[in-house]
N, CA and C atoms as a LAMMPS dump frame, in Angstrom:
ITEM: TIMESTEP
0
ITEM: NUMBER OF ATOMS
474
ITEM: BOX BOUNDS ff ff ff
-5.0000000000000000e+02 5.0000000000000000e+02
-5.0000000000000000e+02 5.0000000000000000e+02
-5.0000000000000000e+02 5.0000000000000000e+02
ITEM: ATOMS id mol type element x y z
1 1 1 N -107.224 114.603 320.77
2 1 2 C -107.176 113.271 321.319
3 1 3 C -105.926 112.539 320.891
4 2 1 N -105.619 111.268 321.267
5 2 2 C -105.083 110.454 320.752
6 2 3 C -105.536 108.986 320.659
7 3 1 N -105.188 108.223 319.617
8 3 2 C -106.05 107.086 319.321
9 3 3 C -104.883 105.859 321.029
10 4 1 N -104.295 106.836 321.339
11 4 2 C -103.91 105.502 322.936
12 4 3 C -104.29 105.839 324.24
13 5 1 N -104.758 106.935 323.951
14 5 2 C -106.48 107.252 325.296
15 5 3 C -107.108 106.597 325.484
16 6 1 N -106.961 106.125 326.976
17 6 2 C -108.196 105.674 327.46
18 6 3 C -109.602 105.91 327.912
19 7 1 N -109.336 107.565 328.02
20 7 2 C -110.418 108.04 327.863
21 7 3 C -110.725 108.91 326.681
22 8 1 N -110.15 108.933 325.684
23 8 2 C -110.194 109.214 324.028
24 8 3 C -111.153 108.018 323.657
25 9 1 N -110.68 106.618 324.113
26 9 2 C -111.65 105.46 323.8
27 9 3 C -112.845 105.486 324.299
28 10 1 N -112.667 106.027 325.511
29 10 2 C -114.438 105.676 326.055
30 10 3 C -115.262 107.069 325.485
31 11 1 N -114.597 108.165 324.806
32 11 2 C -115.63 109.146 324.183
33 11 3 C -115.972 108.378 322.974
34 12 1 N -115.004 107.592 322.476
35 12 2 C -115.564 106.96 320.785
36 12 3 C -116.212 106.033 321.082
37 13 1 N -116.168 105.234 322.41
38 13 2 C -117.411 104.55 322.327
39 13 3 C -118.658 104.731 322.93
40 14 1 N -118.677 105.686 324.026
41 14 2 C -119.804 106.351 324.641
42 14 3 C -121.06 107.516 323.898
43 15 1 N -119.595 108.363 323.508
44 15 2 C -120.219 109.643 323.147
45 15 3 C -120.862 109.711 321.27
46 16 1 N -119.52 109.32 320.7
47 16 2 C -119.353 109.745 319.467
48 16 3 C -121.028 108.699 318.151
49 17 1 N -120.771 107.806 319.112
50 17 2 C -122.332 107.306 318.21
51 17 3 C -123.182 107.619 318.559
52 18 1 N -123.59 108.798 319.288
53 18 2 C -124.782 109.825 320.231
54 18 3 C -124.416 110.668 318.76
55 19 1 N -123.331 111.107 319.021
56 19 2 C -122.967 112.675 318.154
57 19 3 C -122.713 111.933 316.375
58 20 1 N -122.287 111.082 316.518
59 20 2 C -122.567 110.941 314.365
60 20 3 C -124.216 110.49 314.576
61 21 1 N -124.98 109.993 315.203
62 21 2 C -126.011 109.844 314.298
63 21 3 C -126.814 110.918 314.524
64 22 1 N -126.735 111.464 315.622
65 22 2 C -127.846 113.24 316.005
66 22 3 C -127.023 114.466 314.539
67 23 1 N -125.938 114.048 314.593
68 23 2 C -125.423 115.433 314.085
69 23 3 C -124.587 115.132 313.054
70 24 1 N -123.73 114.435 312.69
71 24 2 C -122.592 114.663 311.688
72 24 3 C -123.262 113.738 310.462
73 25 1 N -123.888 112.656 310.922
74 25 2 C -124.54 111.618 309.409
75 25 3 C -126.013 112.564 309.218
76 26 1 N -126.671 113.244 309.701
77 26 2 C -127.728 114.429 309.336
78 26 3 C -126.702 115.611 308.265
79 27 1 N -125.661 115.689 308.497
80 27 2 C -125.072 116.839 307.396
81 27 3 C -125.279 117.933 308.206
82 28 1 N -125.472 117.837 309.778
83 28 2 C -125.38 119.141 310.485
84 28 3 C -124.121 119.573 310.904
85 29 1 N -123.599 118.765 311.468
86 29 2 C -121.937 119.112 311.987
87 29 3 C -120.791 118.175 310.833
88 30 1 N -119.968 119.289 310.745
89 30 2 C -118.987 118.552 310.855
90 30 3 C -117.691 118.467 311.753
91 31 1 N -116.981 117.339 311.331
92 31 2 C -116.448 116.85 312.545
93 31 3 C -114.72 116.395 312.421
94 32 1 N -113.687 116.875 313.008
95 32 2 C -112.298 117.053 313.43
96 32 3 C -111.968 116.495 314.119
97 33 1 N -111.038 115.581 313.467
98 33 2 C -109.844 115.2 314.597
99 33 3 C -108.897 115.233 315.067
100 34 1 N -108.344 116.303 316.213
101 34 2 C -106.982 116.531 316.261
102 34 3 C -106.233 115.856 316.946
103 35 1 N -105.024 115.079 316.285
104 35 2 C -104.57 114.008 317.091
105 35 3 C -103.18 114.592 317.948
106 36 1 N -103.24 114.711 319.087
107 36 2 C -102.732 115.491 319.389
108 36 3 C -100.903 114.506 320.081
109 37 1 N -100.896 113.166 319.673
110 37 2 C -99.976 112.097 319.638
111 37 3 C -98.937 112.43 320.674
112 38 1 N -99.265 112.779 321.797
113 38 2 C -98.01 112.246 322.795
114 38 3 C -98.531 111.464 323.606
115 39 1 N -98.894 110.353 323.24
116 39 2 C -98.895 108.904 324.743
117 39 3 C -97.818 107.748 323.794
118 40 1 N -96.82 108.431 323.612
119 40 2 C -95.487 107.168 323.107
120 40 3 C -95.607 107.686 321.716
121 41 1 N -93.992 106.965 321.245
122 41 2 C -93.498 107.11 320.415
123 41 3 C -94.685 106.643 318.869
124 42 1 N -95.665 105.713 319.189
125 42 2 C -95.893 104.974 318.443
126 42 3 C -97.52 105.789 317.56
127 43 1 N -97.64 106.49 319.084
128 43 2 C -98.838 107.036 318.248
129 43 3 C -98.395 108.498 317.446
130 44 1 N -98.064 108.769 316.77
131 44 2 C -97.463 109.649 315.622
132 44 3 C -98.341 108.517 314.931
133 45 1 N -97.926 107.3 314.53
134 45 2 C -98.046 106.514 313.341
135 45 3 C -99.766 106.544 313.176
136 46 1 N -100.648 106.24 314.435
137 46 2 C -101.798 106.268 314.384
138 46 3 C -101.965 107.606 313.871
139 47 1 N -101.382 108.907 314.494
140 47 2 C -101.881 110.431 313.43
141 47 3 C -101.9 109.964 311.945
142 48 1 N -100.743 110.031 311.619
143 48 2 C -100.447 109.943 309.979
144 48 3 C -101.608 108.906 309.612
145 49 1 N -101.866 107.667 309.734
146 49 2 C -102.55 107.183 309.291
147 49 3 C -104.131 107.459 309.496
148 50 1 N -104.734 108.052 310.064
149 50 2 C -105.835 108.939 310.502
150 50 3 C -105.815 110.096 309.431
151 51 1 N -104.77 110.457 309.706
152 51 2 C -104.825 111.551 307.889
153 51 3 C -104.558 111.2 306.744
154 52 1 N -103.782 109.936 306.589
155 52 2 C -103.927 109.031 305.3
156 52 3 C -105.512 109.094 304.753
157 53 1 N -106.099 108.419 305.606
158 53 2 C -107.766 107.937 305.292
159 53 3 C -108.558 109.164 305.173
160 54 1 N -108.215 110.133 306.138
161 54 2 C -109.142 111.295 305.824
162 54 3 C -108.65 111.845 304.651
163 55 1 N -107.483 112.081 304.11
164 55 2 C -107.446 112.761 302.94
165 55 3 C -107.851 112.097 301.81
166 56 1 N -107.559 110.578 301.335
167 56 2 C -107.446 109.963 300.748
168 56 3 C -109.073 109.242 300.524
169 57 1 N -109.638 108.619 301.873
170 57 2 C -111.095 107.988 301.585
171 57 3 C -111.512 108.404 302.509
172 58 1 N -111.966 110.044 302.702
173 58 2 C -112.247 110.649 303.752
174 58 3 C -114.012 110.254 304.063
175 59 1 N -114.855 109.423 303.312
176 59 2 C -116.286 108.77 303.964
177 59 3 C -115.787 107.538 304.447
178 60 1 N -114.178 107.338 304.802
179 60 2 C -113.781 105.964 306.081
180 60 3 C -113.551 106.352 306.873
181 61 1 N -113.539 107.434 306.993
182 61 2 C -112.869 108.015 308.184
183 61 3 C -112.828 107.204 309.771
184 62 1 N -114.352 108.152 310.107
185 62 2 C -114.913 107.875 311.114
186 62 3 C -114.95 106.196 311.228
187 63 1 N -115.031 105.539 310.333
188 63 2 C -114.876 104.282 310.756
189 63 3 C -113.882 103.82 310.759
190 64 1 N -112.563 104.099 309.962
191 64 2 C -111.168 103.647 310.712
192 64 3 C -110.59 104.394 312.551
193 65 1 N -111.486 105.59 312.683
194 65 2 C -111.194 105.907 313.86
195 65 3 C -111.868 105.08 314.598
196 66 1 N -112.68 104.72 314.679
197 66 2 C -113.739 103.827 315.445
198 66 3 C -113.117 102.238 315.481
199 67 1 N -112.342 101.707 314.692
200 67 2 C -111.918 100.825 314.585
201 67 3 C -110.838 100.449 315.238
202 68 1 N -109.62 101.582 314.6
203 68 2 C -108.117 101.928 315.487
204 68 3 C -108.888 102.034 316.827
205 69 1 N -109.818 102.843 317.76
206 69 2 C -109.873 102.953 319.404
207 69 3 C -110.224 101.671 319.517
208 70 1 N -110.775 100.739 319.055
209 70 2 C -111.41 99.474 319.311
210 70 3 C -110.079 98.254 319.399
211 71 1 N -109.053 98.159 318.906
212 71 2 C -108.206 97.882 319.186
213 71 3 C -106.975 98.093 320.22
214 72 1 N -107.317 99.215 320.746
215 72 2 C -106.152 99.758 322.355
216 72 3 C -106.294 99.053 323.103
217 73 1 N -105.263 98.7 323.919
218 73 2 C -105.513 97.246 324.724
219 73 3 C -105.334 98.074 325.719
220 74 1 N -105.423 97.279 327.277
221 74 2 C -105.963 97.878 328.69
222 74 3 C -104.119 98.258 329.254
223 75 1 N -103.45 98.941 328.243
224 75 2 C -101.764 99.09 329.012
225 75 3 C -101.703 100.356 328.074
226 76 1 N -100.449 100.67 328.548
227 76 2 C -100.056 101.452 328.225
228 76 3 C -98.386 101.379 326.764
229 77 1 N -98.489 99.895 326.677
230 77 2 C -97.726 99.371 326.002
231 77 3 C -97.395 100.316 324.485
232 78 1 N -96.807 99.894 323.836
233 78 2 C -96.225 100.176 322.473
234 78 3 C -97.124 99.312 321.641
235 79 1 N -98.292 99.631 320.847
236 79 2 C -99.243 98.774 320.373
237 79 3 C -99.566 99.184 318.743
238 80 1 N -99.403 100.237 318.511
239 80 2 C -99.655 101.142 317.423
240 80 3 C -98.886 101.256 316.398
241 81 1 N -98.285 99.895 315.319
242 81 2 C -97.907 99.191 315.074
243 81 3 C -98.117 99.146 313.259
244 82 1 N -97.143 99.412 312.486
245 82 2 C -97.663 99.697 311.042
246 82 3 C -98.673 98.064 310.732
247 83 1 N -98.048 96.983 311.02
248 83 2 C -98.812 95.852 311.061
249 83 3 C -100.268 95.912 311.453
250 84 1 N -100.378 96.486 312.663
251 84 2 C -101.877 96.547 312.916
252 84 3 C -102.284 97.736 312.13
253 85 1 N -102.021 98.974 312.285
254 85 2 C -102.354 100.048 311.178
255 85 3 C -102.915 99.348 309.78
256 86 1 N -102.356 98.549 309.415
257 86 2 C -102.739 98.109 307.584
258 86 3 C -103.43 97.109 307.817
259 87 1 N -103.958 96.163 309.111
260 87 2 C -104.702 95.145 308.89
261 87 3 C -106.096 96.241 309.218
262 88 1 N -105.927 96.972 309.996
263 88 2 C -107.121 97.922 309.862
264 88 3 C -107.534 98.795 308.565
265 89 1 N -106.369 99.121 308.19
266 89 2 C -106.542 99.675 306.892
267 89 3 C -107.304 98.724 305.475
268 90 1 N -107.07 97.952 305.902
269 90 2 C -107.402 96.596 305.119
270 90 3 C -109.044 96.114 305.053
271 91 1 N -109.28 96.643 306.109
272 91 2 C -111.15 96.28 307.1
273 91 3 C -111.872 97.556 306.291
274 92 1 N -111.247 98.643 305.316
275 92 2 C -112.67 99.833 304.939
276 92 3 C -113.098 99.218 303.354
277 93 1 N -114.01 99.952 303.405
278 93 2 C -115.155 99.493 302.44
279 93 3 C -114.123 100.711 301.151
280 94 1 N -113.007 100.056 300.731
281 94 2 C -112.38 101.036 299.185
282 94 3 C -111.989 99.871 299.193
283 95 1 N -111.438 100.523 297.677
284 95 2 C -110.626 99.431 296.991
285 95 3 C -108.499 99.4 297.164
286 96 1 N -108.665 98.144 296.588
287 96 2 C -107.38 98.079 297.292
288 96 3 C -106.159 99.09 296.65
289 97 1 N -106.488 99.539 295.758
290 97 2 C -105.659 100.239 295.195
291 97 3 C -105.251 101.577 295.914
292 98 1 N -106.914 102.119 296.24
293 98 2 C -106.99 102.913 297.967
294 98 3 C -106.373 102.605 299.027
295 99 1 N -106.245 101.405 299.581
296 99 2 C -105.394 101.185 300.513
297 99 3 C -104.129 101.479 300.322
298 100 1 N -103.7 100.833 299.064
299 100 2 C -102.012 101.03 299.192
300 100 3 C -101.54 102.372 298.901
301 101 1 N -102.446 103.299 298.885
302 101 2 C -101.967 104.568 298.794
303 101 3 C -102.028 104.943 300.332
304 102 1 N -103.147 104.985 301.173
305 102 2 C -102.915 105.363 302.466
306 102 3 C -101.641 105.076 303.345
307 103 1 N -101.459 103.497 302.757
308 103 2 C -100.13 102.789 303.286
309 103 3 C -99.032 103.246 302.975
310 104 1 N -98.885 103.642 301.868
311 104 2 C -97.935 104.326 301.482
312 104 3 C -97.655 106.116 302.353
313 105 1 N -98.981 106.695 301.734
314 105 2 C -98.961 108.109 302.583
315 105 3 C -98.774 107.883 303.916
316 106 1 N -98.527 107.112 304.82
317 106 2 C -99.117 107.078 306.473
318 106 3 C -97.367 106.737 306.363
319 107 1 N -96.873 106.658 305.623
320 107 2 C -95.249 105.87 306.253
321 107 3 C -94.094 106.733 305.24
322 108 1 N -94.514 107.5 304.453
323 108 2 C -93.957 108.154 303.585
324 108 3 C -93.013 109.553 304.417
325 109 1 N -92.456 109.847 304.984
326 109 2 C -91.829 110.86 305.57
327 109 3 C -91.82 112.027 304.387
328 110 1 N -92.444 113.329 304.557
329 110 2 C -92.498 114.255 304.356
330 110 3 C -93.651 114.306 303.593
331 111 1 N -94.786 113.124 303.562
332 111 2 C -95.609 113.117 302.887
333 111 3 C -97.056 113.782 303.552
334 112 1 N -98.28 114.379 302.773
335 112 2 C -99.135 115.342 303.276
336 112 3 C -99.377 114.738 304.538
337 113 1 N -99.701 113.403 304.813
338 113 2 C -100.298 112.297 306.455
339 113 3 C -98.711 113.037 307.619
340 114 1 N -98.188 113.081 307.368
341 114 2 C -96.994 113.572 307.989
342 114 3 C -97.197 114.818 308.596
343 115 1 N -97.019 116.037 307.372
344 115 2 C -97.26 117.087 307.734
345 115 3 C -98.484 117.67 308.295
346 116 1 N -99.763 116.739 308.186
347 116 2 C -100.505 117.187 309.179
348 116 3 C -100.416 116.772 310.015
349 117 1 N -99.988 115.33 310.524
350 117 2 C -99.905 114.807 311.663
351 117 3 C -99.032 115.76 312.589
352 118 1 N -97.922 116.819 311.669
353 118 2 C -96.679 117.44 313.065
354 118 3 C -98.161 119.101 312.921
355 119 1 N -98.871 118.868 312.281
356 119 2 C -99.474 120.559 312.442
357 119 3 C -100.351 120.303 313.599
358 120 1 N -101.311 118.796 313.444
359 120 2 C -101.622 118.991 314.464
360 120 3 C -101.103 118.936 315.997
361 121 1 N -99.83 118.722 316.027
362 121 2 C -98.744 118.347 317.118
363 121 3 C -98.578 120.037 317.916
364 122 1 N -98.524 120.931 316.537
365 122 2 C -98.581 122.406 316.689
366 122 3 C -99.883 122.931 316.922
367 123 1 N -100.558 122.64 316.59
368 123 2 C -101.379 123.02 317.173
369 123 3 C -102.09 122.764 318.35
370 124 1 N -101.849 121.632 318.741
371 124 2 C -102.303 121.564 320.334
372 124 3 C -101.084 122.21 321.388
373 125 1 N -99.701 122.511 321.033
374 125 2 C -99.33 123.456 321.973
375 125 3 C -99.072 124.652 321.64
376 126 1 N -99.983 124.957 320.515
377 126 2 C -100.406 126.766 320.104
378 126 3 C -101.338 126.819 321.344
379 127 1 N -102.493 125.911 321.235
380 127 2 C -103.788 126.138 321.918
381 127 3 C -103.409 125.507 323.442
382 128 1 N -102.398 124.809 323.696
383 128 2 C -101.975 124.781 325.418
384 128 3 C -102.713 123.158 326.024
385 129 1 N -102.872 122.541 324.887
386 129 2 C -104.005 121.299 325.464
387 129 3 C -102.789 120.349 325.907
388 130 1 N -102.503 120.012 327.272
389 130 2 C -101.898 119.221 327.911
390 130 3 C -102.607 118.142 328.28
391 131 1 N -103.852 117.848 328.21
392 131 2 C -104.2 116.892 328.564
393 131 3 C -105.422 116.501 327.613
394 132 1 N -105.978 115.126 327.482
395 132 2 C -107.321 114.97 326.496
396 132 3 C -107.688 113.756 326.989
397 133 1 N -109.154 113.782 326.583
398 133 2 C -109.544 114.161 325.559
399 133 3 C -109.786 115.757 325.671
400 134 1 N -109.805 116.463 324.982
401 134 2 C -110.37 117.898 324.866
402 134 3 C -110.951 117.938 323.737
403 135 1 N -112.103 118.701 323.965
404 135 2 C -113.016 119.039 322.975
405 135 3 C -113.776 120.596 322.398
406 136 1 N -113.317 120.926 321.436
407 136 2 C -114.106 122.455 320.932
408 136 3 C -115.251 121.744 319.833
409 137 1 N -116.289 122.969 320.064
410 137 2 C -116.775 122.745 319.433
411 137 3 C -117.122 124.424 318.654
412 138 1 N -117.07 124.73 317.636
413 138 2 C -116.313 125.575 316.868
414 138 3 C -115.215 126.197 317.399
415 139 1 N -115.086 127.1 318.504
416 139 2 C -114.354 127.872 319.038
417 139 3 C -114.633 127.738 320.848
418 140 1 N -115.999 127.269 320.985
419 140 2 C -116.182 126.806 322.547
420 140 3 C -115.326 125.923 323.32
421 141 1 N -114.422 125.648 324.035
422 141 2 C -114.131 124.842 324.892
423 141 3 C -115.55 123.836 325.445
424 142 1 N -115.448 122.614 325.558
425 142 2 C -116.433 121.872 326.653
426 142 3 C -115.84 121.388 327.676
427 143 1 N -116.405 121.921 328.232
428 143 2 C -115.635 121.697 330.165
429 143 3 C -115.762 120.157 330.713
430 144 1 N -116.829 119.82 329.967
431 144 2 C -116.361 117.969 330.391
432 144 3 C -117.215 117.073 329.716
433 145 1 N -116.034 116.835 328.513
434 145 2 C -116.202 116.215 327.253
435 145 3 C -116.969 114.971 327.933
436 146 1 N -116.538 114.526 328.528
437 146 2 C -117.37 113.174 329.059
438 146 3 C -118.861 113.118 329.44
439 147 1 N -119.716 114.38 329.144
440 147 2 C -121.053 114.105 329.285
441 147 3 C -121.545 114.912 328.161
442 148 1 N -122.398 113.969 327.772
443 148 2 C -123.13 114.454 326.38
444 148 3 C -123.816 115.501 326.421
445 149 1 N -124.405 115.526 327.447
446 149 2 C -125.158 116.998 327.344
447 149 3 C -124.709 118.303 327.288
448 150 1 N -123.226 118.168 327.673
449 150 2 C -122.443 119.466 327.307
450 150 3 C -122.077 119.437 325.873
451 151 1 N -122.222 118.404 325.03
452 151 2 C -121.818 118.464 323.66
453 151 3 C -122.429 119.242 323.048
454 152 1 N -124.344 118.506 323.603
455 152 2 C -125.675 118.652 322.86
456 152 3 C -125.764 120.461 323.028
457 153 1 N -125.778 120.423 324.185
458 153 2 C -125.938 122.061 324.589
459 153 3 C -125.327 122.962 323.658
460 154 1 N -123.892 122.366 323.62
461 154 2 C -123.04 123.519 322.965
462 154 3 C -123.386 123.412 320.985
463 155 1 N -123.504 122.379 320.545
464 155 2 C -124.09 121.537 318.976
465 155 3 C -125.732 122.654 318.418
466 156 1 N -126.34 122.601 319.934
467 156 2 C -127.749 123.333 319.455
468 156 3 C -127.723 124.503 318.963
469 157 1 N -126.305 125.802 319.651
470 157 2 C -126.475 126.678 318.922
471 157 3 C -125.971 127.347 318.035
472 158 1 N -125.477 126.009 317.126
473 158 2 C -124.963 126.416 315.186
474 158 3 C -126.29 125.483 314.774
C-alpha cells in the first residue's frame, strides 16, 4: 500500500477494523505493512515513519497507521509532510522520549526507518505490484482486497 491511497484508505477504514479485531488483536494473525511509496515524492517520508513506530513502539503501530490514512485529504496534493508526520507522532500512547527517537529515525538518512522503507520499495518490484492496494496473505494473492470475504476465506486456513 501506500499511506496516499485512496483506496489504501478505504481498506483501513472499511476492512482493517473487521480484520484487527477477528484476527490480529486475538493473537491469530499477524500483520505487514508494505509500503510500497510511489504516489509522490512525499510518501517515502510516510514509509520511514511507519517503520520508525513499528520498530521502535511497534504496539502503535496499527494506530499510527490508522491515524496517518485518516489524515489524506480528497487530492492528490503533496500532504505528507514531516510537520504533520510528528504531530501524529505526537497523538501515541509512549513517552516522549519515544517519540523523539522515531523523529529522529524517520528523517535520519541511512537510518534502519530508511533502509526498510527502500527494501520495501524492492520488494514490491521483486514481486511486480504496480498497482495497490494489494494484498497477500501469507503467500496467497487476494484477488479483490476490497471485499472481506476474500480476506476471511483466505485468514481461515492458517
Amino acid at each position: 500500500g501506500d499511506y496516499k491511497c485512496p483506496y489504501c484508505k478505504e481498506l483501513e477504514d472499511k476492512i482493517m477494523p473487521k480484520i484487527k479485531k477477528g484476527y490480529i488483536n486475538k493473537g491469530n494473525t499477524k500483520y505487514k505493512f508494505i509500503n510500497v511509496a510511489f504516489l509522490g515524492n512525499d510518501s517515502i517520508k510516510g514509509s520511514r515513519a511507519g517503520h520508525a513506530v513499528e520498530d521502535i513502539a511497534p504496539k502503535e503501530y496499527l494506530h499510527f497507521q490508522n491515524i496517518l490514512f485518516s489524515k489524506q485529504p480528497n487530492n492528490e496534493n503533496k500532504w505528507l509532510t514531516e510537520k504533520l508526520i510528528d504531530k501524529q507522532v505526537d497523538k501515541l500512547n509512549i513517552s516522549n522520549n519515544t517519540k523523539k527517537k522515531i523523529k529522529k529515525d524517520y528523517k535520519t538518512k541511512g537510518s534502519k526507518a530508511w533502509i526498510e522503507a527502500s527494501n520495501d520499495k524492492k520488494l514490491a518490484k521483486k514481486k511486480k505490484i504496480n498497482e495497490i492496494p494489494t494484498v497477500f496473505i501469507n503467500k496467497s494473492k487476494i484477488e479483490n482486497p476490497e471485499n472481506l470475504k476474500h480476506w476471511t476465506r483466505e485468514l481461515k486456513k492458517y
